[in-house]
Every structure is written in C-alpha cells, then in structure tokens.
N, C-alpha and C positions, 0 to 999 in steps of 0.2 A: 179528714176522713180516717186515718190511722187512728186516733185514739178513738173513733169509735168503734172500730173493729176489736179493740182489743178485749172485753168481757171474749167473744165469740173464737178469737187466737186464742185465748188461756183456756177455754174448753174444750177445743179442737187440739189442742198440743197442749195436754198437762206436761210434759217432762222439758218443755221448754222455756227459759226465764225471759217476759217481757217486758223492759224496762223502758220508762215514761224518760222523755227528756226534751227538758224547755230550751236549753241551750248546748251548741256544740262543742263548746270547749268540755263540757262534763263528757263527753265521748273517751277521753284516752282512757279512763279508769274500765270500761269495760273492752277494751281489747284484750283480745284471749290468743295467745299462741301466732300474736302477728296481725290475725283477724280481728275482721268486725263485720255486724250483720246487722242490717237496723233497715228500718219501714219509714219512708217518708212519702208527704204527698209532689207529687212531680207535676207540674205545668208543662203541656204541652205531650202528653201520653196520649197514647189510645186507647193503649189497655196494661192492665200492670204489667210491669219490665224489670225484668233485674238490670242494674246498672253498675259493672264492675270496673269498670275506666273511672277512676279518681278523677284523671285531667283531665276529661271529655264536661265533667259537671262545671267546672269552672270558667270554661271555654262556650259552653253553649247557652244561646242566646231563649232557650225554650225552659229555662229553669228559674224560676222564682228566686227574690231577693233572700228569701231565707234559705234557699236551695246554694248559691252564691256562699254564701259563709259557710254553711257548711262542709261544699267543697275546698274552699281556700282552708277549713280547718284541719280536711280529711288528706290535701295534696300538702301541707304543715306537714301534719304527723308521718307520710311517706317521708316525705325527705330528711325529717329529722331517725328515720328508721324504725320509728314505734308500729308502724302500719304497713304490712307487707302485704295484704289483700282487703279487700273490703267487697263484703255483698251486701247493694242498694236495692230493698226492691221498691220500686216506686210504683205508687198508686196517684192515678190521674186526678187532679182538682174536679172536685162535682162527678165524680165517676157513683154507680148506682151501690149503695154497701153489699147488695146480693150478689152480685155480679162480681164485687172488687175481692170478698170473701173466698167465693169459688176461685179466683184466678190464684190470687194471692196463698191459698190452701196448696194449690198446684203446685207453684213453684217453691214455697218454702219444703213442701214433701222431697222436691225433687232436689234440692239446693243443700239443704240443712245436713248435716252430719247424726246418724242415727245414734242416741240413747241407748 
C-alpha cells in the first residue's frame, strides 16, 4: 500500500523527499540528525499509526516478517548509536488507499518538521 500512495505523497508534500526502499539495510544512509521517518505497511492496524518504539516492533507478534527485519535493523542501528529516534508511520495491510491517504496526510502534517 505505501508505494502506492506515493505519486499522491509527492503531490500533497512537494518540499518533502520520498524515497523507495526494497531493503532495510539501505535505511542508515538516510538518517538525518539521529532521525528517521519512513512509511511502511503494518499487520495487524486499524488505522494508520505512527510507531515510534523501535523495541515494541521487534517484540510484537502483530507485525509481519518484513516488519521483523526491519525492526531488528532499526533496534541494530539504536544500539550501535546511528538512530536516536525513528518515526514509523504504519499503514494497515489491505487498508482502503482514500482513507489511508487522509490519515496518513494527517499525521505526516502533524509529525514532519516544517520546510
């Protein structure tokens, strides 16, 4: 569901950079000042959620196997010191793209650091 959102993110936020990423490990090159911000789909949502506990993703049993690596890549990079915060906004598996747009719009407005 996230990369199909994104034509519709890159128009809705021109002053923000959305970068595609197949794998977790290419994650440390965009940490910015400690941070990280990234969209993924989440198993077991109701509705999008930001998710800023690293160790909660690893730990819980409602996250999908690619959701798993990418926590054990995100609680890696905390303990090695590269990652001092992280915002997860998760958007629910099979959730409707108008609905996940509007949420998703919401909370990035209210999250993101302004331009």
């Amino acid at each position: 569901m996230p990369l199909e959102l994104l034509p519709d993110l890159r128009r809705a936020f021109p002053e923000t950079e959305f970068v595609e990423f197949d794998a977790a490990e290419d994650l440390e090159a965009e940490v910015r000042d400690g941070g990280l911000a990234l969209i993924d789909a989440v198993k077991g949502l109701d509705r999008v959620r930001l998710i800023t506990d690293v160790d909660a993703i690893a730990q819980s049993k409602t996250y999908t196997m690619h959701d798993f690596d990418l926590g054990m890549t995100l609680k890696l990079m905390k303990k090695m010191g590269m990652l001092k915060r992280v915002l997860i906004f998760g958007v629910p598996v099979g959730y409707a793209k108008g609905k996940a747009m509007k949420e998703l719009s919401e909370l990035l407005r209210a999250s993101l650091p302004r331009t």
